[in-house]
VOZA-344588 format. One record per residue (C-alpha): residue number from 1; residue in three letters; chain; x, y, z. Coordinates in steps of 0.05 Angstrom, whole numbers, plus 32768, in hexadecimal, padded with zeros to 4 digits. Layout:
# residues N
ATOM  resi  resn  chain  east  north    up
ATOM   NUM   Ala      A     X      Y     Z
...
***
This chain:
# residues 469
ATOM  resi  resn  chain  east  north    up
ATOM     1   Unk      A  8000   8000  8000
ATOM     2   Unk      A  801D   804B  7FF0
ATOM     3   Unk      A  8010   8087  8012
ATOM     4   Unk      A  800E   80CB  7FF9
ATOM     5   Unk      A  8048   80F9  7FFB
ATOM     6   Unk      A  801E   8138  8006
ATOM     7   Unk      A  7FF3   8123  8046
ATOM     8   Unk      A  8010   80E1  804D
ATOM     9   Unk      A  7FCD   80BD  804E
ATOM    10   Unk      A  7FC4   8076  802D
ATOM    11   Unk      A  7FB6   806D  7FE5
ATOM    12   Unk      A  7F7B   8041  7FC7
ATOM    13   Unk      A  7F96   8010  7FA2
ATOM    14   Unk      A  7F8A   8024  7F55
ATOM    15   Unk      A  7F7A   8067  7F67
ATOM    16   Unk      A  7F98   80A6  7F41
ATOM    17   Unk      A  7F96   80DD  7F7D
ATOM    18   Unk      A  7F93   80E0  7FBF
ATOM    19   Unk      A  7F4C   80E0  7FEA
ATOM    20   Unk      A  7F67   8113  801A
ATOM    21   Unk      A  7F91   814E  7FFA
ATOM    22   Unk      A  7F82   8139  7FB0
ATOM    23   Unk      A  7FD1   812E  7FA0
ATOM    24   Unk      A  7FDB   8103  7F62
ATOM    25   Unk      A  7FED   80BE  7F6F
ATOM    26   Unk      A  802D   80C3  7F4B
ATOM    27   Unk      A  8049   80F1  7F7B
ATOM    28   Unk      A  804F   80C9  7FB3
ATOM    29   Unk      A  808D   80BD  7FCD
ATOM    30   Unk      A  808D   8074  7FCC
ATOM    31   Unk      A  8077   804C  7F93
ATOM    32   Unk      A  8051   8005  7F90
ATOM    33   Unk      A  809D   7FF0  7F8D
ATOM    34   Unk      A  80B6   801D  7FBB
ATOM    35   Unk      A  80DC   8049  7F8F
ATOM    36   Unk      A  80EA   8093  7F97
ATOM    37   Unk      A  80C2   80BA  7F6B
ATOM    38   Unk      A  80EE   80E5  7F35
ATOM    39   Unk      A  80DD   8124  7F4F
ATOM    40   Unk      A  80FB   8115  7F92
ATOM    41   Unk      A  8133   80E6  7F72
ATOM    42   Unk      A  8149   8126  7F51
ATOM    43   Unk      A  814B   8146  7F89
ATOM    44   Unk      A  816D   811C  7FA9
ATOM    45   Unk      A  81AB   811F  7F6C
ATOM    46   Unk      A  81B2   8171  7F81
ATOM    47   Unk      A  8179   8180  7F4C
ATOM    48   Unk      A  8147   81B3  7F54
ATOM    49   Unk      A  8101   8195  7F65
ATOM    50   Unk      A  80CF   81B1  7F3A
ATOM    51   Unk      A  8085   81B7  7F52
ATOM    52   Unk      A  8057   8191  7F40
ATOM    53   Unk      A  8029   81AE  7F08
ATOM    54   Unk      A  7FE3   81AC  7F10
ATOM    55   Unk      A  7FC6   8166  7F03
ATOM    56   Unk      A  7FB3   8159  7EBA
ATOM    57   Unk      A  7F6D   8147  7EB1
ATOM    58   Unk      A  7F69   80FA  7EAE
ATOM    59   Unk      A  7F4C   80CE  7E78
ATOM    60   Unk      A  7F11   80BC  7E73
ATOM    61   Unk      A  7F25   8071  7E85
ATOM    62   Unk      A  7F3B   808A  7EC4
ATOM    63   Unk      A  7F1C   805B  7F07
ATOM    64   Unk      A  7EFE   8088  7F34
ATOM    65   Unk      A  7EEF   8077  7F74
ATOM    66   Unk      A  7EA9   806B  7F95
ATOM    67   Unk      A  7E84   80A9  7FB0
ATOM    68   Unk      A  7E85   80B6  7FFA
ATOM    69   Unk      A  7EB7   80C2  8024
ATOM    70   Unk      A  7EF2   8098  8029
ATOM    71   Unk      A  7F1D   8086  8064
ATOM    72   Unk      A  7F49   80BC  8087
ATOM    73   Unk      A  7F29   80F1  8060
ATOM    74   Unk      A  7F13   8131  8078
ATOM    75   Unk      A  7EBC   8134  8090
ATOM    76   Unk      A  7E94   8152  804D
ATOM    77   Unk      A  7ED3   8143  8021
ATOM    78   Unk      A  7EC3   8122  7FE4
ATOM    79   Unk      A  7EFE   8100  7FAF
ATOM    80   Unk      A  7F16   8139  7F8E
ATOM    81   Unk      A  7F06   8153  7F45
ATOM    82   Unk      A  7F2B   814C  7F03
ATOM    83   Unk      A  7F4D   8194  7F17
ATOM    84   Unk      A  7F6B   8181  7F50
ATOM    85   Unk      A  7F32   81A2  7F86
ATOM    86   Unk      A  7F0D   8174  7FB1
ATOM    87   Unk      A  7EC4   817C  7FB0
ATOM    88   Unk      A  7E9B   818A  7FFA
ATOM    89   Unk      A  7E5A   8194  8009
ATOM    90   Unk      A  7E3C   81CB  8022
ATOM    91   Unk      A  7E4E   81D0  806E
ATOM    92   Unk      A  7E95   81B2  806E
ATOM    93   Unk      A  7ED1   81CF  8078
ATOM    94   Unk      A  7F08   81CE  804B
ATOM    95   Unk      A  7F43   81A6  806B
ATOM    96   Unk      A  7F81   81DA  8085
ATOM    97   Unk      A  7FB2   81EC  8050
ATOM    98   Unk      A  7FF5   81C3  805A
ATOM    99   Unk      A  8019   81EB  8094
ATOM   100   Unk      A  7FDC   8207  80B1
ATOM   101   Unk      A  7FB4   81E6  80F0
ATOM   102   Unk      A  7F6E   8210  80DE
ATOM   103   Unk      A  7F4C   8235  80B4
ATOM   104   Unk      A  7F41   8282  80CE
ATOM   105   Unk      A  7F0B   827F  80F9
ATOM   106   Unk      A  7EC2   82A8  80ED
ATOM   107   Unk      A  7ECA   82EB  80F1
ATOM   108   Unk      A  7F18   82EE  80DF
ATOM   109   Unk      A  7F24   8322  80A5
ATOM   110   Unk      A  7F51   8302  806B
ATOM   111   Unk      A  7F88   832A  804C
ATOM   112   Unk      A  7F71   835A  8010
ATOM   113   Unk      A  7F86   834B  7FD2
ATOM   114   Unk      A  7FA0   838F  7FCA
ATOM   115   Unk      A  7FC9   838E  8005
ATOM   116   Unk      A  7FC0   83A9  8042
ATOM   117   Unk      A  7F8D   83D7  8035
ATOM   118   Unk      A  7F49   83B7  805A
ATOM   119   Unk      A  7F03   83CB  803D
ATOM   120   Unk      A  7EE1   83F4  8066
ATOM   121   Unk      A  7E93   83FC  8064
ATOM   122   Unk      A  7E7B   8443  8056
ATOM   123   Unk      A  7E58   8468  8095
ATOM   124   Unk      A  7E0D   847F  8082
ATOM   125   Unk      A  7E16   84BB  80AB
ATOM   126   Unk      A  7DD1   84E5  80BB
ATOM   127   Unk      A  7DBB   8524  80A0
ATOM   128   Unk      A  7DBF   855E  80CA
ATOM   129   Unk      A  7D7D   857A  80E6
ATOM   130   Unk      A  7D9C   85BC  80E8
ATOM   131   Unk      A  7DAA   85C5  809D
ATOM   132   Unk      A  7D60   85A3  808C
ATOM   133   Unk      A  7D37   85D9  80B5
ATOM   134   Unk      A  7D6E   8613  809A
ATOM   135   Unk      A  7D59   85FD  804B
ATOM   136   Unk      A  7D0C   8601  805F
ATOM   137   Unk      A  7D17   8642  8085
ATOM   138   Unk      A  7D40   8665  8048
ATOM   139   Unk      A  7D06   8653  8011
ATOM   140   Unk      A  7CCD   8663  8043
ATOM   141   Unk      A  7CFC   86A4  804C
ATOM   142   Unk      A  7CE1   86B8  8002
ATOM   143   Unk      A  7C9E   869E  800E
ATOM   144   Unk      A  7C7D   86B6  8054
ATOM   145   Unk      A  7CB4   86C3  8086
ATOM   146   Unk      A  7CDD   86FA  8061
ATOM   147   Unk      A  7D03   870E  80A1
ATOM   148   Unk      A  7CFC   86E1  80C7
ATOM   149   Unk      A  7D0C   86A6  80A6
ATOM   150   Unk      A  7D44   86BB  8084
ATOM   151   Unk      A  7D6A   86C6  80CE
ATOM   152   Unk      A  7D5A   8683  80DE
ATOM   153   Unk      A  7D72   866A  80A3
ATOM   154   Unk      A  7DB3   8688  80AE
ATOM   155   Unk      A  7DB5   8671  80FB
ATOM   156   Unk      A  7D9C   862E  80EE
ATOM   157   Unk      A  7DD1   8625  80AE
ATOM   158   Unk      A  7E0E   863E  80E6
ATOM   159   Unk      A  7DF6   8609  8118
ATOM   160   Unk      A  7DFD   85D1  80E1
ATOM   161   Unk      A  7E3F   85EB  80CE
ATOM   162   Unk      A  7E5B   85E5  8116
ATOM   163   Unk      A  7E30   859F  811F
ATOM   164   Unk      A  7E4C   857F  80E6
ATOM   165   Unk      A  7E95   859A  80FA
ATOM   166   Unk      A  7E9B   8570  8136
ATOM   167   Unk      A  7EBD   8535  813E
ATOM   168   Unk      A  7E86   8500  8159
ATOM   169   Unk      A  7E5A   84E3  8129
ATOM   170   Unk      A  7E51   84F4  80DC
ATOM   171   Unk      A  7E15   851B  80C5
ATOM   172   Unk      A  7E0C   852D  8086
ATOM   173   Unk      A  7DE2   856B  805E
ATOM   174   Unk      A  7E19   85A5  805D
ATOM   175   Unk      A  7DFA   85B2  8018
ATOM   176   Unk      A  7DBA   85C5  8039
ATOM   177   Unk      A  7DDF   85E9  8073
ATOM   178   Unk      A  7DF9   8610  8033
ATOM   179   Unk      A  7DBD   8620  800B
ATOM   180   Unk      A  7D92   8636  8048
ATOM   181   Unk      A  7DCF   8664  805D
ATOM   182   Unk      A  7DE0   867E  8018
ATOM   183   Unk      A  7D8C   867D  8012
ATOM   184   Unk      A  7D86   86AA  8050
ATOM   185   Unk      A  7DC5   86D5  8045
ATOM   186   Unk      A  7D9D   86EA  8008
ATOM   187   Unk      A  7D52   86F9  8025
ATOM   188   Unk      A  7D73   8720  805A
ATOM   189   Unk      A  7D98   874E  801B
ATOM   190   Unk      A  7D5C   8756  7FF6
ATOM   191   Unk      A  7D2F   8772  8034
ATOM   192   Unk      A  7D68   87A1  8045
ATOM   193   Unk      A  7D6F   87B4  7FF8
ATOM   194   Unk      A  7D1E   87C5  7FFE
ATOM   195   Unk      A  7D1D   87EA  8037
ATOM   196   Unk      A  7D53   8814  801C
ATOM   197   Unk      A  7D2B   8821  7FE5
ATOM   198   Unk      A  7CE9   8831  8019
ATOM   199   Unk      A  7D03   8863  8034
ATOM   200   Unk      A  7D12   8890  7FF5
ATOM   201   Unk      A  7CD5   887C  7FD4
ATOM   202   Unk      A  7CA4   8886  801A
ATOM   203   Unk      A  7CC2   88CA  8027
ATOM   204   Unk      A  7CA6   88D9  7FCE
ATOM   205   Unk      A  7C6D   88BC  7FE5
ATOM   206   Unk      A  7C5A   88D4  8028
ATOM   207   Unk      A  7C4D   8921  8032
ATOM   208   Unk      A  7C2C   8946  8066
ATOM   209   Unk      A  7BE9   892E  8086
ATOM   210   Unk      A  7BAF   8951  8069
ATOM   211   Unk      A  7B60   894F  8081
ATOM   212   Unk      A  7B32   895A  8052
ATOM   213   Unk      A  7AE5   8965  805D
ATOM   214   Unk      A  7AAB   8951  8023
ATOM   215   Unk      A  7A66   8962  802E
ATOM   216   Unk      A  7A23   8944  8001
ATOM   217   Unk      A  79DC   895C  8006
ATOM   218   Unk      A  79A7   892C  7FF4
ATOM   219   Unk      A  7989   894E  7FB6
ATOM   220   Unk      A  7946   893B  7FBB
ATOM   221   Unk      A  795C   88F4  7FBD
ATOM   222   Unk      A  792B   88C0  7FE7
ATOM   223   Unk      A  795A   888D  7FF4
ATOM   224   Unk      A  79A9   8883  7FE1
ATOM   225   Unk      A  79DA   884F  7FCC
ATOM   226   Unk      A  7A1D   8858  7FE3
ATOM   227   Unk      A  7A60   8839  7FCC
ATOM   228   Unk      A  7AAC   8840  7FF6
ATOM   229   Unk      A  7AD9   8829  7FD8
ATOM   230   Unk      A  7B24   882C  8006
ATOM   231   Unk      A  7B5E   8806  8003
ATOM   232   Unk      A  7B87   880B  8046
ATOM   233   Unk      A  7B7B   8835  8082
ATOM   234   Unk      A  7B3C   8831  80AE
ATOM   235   Unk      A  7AFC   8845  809E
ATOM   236   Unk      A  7ABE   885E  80CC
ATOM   237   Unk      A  7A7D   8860  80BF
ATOM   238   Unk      A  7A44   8885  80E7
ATOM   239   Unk      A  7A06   88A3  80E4
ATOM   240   Unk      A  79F9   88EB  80F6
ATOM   241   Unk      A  7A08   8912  80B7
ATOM   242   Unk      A  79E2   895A  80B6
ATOM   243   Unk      A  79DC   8950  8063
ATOM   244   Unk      A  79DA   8905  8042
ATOM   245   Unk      A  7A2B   8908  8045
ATOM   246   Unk      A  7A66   8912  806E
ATOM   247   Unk      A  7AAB   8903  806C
ATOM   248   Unk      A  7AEA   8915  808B
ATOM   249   Unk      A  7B27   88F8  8069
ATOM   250   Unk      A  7B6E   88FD  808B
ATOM   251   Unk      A  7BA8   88DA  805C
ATOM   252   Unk      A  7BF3   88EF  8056
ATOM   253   Unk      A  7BFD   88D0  8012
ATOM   254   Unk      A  7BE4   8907  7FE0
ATOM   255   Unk      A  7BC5   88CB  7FA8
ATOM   256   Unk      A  7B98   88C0  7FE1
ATOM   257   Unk      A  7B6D   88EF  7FE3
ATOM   258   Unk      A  7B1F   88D1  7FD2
ATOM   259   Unk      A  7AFE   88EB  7FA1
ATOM   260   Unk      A  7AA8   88F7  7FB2
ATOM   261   Unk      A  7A77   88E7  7F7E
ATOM   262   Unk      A  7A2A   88F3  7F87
ATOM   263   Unk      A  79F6   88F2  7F52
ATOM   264   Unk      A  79A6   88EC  7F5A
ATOM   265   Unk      A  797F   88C3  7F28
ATOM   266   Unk      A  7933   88CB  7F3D
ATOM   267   Unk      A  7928   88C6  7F85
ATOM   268   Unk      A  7969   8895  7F88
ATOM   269   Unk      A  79AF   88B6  7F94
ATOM   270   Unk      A  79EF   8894  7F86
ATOM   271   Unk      A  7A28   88A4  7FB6
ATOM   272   Unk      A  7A6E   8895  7FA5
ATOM   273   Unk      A  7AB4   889C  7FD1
ATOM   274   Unk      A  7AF4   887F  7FB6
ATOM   275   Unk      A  7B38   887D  7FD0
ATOM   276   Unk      A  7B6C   88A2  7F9F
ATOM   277   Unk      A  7BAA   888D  7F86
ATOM   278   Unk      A  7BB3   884D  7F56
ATOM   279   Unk      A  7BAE   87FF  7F72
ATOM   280   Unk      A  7BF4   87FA  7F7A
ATOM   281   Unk      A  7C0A   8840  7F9E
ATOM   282   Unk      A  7C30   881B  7FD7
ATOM   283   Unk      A  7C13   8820  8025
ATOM   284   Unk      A  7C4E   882A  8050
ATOM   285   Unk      A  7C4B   881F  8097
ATOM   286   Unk      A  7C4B   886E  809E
ATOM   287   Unk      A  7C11   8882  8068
ATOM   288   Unk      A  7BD4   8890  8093
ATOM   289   Unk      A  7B89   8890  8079
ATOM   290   Unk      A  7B53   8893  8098
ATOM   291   Unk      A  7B07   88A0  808A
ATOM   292   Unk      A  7ACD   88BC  80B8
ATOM   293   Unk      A  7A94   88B8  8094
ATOM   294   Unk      A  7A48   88D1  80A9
ATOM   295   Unk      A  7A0A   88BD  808D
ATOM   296   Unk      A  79C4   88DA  808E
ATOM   297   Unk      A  7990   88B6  80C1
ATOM   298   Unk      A  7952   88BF  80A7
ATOM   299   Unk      A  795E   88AC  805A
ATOM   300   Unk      A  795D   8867  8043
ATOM   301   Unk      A  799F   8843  8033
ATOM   302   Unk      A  79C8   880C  800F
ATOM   303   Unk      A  7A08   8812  8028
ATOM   304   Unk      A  7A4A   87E4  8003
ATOM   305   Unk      A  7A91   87F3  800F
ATOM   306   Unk      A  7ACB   87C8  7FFA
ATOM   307   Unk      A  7B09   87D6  8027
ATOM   308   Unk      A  7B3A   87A5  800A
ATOM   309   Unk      A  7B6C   87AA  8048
ATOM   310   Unk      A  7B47   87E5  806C
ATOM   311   Unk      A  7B32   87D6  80B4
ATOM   312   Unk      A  7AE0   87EB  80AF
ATOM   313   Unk      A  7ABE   880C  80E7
ATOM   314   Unk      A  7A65   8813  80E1
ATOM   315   Unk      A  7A3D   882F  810D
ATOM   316   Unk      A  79FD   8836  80ED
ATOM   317   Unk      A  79CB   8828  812B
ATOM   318   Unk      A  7993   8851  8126
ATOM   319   Unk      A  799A   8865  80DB
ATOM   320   Unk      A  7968   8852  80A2
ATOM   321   Unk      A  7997   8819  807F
ATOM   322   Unk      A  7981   87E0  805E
ATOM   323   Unk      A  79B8   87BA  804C
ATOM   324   Unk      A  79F9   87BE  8056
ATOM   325   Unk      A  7A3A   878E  8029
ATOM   326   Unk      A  7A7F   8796  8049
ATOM   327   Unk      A  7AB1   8772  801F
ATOM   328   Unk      A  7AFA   8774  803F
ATOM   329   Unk      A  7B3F   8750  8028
ATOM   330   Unk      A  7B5E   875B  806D
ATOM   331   Unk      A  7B51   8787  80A7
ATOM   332   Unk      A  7B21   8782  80E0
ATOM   333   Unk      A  7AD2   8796  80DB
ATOM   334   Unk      A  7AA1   87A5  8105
ATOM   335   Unk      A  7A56   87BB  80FE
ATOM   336   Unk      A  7A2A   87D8  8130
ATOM   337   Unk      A  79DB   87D7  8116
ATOM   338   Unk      A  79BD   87D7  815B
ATOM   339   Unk      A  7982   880A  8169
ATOM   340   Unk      A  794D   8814  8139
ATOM   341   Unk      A  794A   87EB  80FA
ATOM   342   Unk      A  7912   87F7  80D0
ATOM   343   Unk      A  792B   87F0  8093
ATOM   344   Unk      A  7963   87C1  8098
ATOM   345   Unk      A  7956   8783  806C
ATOM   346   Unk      A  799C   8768  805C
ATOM   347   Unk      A  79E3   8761  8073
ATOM   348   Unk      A  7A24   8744  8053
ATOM   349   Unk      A  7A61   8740  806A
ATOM   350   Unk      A  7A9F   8720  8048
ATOM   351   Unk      A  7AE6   8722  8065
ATOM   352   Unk      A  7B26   8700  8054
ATOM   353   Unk      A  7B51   8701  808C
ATOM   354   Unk      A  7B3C   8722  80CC
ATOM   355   Unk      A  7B07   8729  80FC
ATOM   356   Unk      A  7ABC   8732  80F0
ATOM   357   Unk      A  7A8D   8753  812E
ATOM   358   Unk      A  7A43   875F  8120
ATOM   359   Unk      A  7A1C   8779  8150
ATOM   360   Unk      A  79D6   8772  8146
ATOM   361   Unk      A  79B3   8786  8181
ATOM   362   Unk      A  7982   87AE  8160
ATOM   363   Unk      A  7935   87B4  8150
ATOM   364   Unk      A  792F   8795  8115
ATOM   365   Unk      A  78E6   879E  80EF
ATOM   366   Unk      A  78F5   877C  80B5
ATOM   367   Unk      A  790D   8732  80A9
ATOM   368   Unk      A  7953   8736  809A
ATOM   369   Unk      A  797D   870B  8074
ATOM   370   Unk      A  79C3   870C  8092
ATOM   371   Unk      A  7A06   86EF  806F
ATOM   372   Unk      A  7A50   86EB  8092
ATOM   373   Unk      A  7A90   86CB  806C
ATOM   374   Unk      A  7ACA   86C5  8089
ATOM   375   Unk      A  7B09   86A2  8071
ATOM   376   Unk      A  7B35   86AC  80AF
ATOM   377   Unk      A  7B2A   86D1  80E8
ATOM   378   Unk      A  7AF9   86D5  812E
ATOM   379   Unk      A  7AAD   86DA  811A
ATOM   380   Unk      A  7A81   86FD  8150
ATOM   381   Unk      A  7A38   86FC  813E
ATOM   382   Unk      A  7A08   871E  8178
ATOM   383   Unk      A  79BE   8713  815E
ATOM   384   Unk      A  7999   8721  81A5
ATOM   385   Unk      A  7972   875C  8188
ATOM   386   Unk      A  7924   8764  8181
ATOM   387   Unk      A  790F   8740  8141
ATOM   388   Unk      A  78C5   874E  8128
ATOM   389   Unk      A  78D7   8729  80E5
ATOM   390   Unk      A  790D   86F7  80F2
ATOM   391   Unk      A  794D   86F1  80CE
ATOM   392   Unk      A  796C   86B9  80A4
ATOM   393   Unk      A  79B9   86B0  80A9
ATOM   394   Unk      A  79EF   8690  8087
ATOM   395   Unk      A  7A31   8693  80B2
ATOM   396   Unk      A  7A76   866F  8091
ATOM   397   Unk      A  7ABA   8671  80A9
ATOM   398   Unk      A  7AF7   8651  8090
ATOM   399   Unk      A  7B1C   864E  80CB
ATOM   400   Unk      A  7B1B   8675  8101
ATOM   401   Unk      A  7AE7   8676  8147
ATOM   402   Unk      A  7AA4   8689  8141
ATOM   403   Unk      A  7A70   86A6  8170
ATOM   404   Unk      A  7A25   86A7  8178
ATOM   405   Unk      A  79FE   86D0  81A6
ATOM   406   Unk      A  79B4   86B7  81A2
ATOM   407   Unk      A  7973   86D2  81BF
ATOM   408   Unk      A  794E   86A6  81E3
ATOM   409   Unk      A  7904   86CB  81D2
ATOM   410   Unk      A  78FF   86B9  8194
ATOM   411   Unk      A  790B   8672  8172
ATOM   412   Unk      A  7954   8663  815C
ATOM   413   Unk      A  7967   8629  8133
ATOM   414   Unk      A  79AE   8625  8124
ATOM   415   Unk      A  79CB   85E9  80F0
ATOM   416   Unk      A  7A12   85E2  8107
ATOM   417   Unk      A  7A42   85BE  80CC
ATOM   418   Unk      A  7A8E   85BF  80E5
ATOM   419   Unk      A  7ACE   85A3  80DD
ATOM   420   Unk      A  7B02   85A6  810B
ATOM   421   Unk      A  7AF9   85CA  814C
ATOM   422   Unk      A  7AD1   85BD  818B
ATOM   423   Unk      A  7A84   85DE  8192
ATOM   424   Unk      A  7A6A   85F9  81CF
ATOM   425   Unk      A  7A15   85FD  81D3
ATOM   426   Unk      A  79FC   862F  820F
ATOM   427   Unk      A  79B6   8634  8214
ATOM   428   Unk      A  79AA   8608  81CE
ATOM   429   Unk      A  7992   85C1  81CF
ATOM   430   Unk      A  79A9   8591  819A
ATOM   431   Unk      A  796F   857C  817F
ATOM   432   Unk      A  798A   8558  8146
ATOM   433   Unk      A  79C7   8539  8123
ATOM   434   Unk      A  79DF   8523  80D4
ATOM   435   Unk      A  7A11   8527  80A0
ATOM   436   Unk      A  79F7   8565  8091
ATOM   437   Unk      A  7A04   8585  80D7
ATOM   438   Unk      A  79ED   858B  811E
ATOM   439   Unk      A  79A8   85A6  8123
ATOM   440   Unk      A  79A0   85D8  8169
ATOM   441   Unk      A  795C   85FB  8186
ATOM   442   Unk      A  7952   8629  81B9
ATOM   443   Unk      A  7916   861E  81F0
ATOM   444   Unk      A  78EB   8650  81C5
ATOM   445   Unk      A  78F7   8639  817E
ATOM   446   Unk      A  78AD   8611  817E
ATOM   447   Unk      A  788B   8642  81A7
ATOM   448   Unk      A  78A2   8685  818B
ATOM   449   Unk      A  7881   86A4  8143
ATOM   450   Unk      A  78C9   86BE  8138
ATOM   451   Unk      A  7900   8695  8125
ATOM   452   Unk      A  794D   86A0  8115
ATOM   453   Unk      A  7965   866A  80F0
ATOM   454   Unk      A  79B0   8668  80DF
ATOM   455   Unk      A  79DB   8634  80B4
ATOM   456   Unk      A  7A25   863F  80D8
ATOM   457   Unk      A  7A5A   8620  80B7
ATOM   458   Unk      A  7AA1   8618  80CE
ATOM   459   Unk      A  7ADE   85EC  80AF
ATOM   460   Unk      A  7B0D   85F7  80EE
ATOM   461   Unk      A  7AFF   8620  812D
ATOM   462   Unk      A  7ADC   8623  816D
ATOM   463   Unk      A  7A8B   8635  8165
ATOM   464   Unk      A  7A68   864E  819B
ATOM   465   Unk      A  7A1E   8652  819E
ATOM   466   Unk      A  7A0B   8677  81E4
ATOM   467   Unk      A  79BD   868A  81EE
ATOM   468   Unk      A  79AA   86B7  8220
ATOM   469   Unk      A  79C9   86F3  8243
***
């Protein structure tokens, strides 16, 4: 029996490499005969051994031994391919290179291919909240926070700078931290490049205050329709005028000045007061205007003013109005139609941003049709007047609180439809509820011949509905 020169394990009989290392039985160092192979009788004579090349592939006629695994041969190891490379299965370790007790164990790094260079996984590294909220802050800086939001742009930007300088950790976003300062730097220079230009262009502008005084007599008119028509500035009106009209105007910008237009077509005269100046004359924090307007009591009136972002002032309790339409961009209004109503018959009210009072505390004749709109602001409805003919509202905000004042006399029905926002009933019973809305009565609302009935609508805001003193 021979034995292999590599591992020194026994040879089948017949076979044409070794079970255990896969050295070609020719190799070995001692024949069937016992003779020295050439490569080590060479050797031996002072020649240089040559390696052994790899092992050719055999023919085809080649015995090869049974499958499985064959005495003193490694677990898993199966009798080695035509290339020289033992096949295992999956599981089994490879036996130890010749020279070597083990393989590296789990977890051991091998040497790179490249040297000693060792590959080393990239750090994700997180993005800086700093530089996030200083890139929001820089294009909300051009968008609703001119001032404001460009110094926190530039703050916020600094902070990420100095975060992402320091040593722990790795975050990442200095491109943000960048744009939001470089975004800042920039909203900061064009407010100081427009106030610099203010200031020139306010002082052409603005002159002296002036207060001038217009004066209309009716005319023989029985009953008037008048139009204002202001764009900034405040705006009072009040009954008590000697004549049908008049008007006291103080304004320091000389455009200004209002122009008074009166006319009489039958027994109906048409009053007109307009603000001067074009629509885009610019409204400095300086300009000043402001109206004080007096009507006549005792003649019958339609009264409309559009005040685009004047604040609007009307007392008109006691006078002979019968409708009134406020229409407002921004700016606060408030009307005042308590005393004696006889001839009031309708009431509008739209405003864009900013507060709505209406105080109706009143005699009211008539039945009176009564409609308030506002986007966003406080509503403040007070309806606890003396109603002979009832009144039908319509109330809608879009967001903003809202306020009912309710007599408790006369029947009130009030159909609530709301969105978010928490309702508060006083004195009201909920006498019924739907998709439509919430459906609330007052004690009287069977038992009285007068009845208030109001459709409220509200997409977010408190509503409260208080009957009662």
């Amino acid at each position: 029996m021979t034995s292999c020169s590599r591992c020194g394990g026994e040879l089948v009989e017949g076979a044409a490499y070794c079970h255990a290392c896969g050295e070609p039985a020719g190799a070995s160092s001692h024949g069937p005969d016992g003779a020295q192979p050439p490569e080590t009788a060479g050797s031996s004579q002072g020649e240089p051994s040559m390696p052994t090349p790899n092992p050719p592939f055999p023919p085809a006629s080649a015995p090869y031994p049974p499958h499985g695994v064959q005495p003193g041969a490694p677990p898993g190891v199966y009798p080695p391919t035509p290339f020289g490379v033992p096949f295992r299965h999956e599981g089994a370790a490879l036996p130890p290179p010749p020279g070597a007790s083990s393989l590296p164990s789990s977890g051991a790094a091998f040497p790179s291919p490249f040297g000693d260079t060792a590959y080393k996984r990239p750090s994700g590294g997180r993005t800086n909240g700093w530089a996030v909220a200083s890139l929001v802050l820089g294009v909300l800086s051009f968008m609703c926070l001119p001032l404001l939001g460009g110094i926190l742009a530039i703050v916020f930007a600094l902070v990420a700078r100095s975060r992402m300088r320091e040593p722990q950790g790795e975050l990442k976003g200095g491109g943000a931290a960048t744009a939001g300062l470089v975004l800042g730097v920039v909203n900061l220079a064009v407010l100081l490049l427009l106030a610099a230009l203010a200031v020139p262009v306010s002082i052409h502008f603005l002159g002296k205050t002036r207060t001038v005084t217009r004066t209309v007599s009716p005319q023989g008119a029985q009953s008037v329709v008048a139009e204002l028509k202001a764009r900034s500035g405040e705006v009072e009106v009040e009954g008590g005028a000697e004549g049908l009209f008049e008007g006291t105007f103080t304004f320091n910008v000389e455009d200004w000045e209002p122009s008074v237009e009166y006319s009489v077509r039958g027994e109906e005269g048409r009053l007109s007061v307009t603000q001067g100046g074009d629509w885009w004359a610019p409204d400095f924090w300086l300009s000043r205007n402001r109206w004080l307007v007096r009507l006549a009591e005792k003649v019958p009136l339609e009264l409309w003013a559009d005040l685009s972002s004047a604040e609007g002032v009307f007392r008109l309790g006691g006078t002979a109005l019968r409708s009134l339409e406020v229409e407002s961009g921004s700016g606060d209004i408030e009307a005042e139609l308590s005393g004696k109503m006889a001839e009031l018959g309708r009431i509008e009210i739209t405003q864009g941003s900013g507060g709505v009072s209406l105080d109706m505390r009143g005699d009211y004749a008539s039945y009176v049709q009564m409609e308030v709109e506002n986007a966003s602001g406080r509503t403040e409805i007070d309806l606890r007047g003396h109603w002979e003919g009832g009144l039908g509202g319509q109330v809608k905000c879009g967001s903003g609180d809202v306020t009912l004042y309710l007599p408790e006399e006369y029947g009130v029905r009030v159909r609530v439809h709301k969105g978010s926002g928490r309702l508060h009933a006083e004195g009201m019973i909920l006498e019924s509820s739907d998709p439509e809305g919430a459906l609330y009565v007052n004690g009287a609302f069977r038992e009285s011949p007068v009845t208030l009935q109001i459709d409220l609508e509200c997409s977010s805001g408190d509503i409260v509905l208080k009957a009662g003193d």
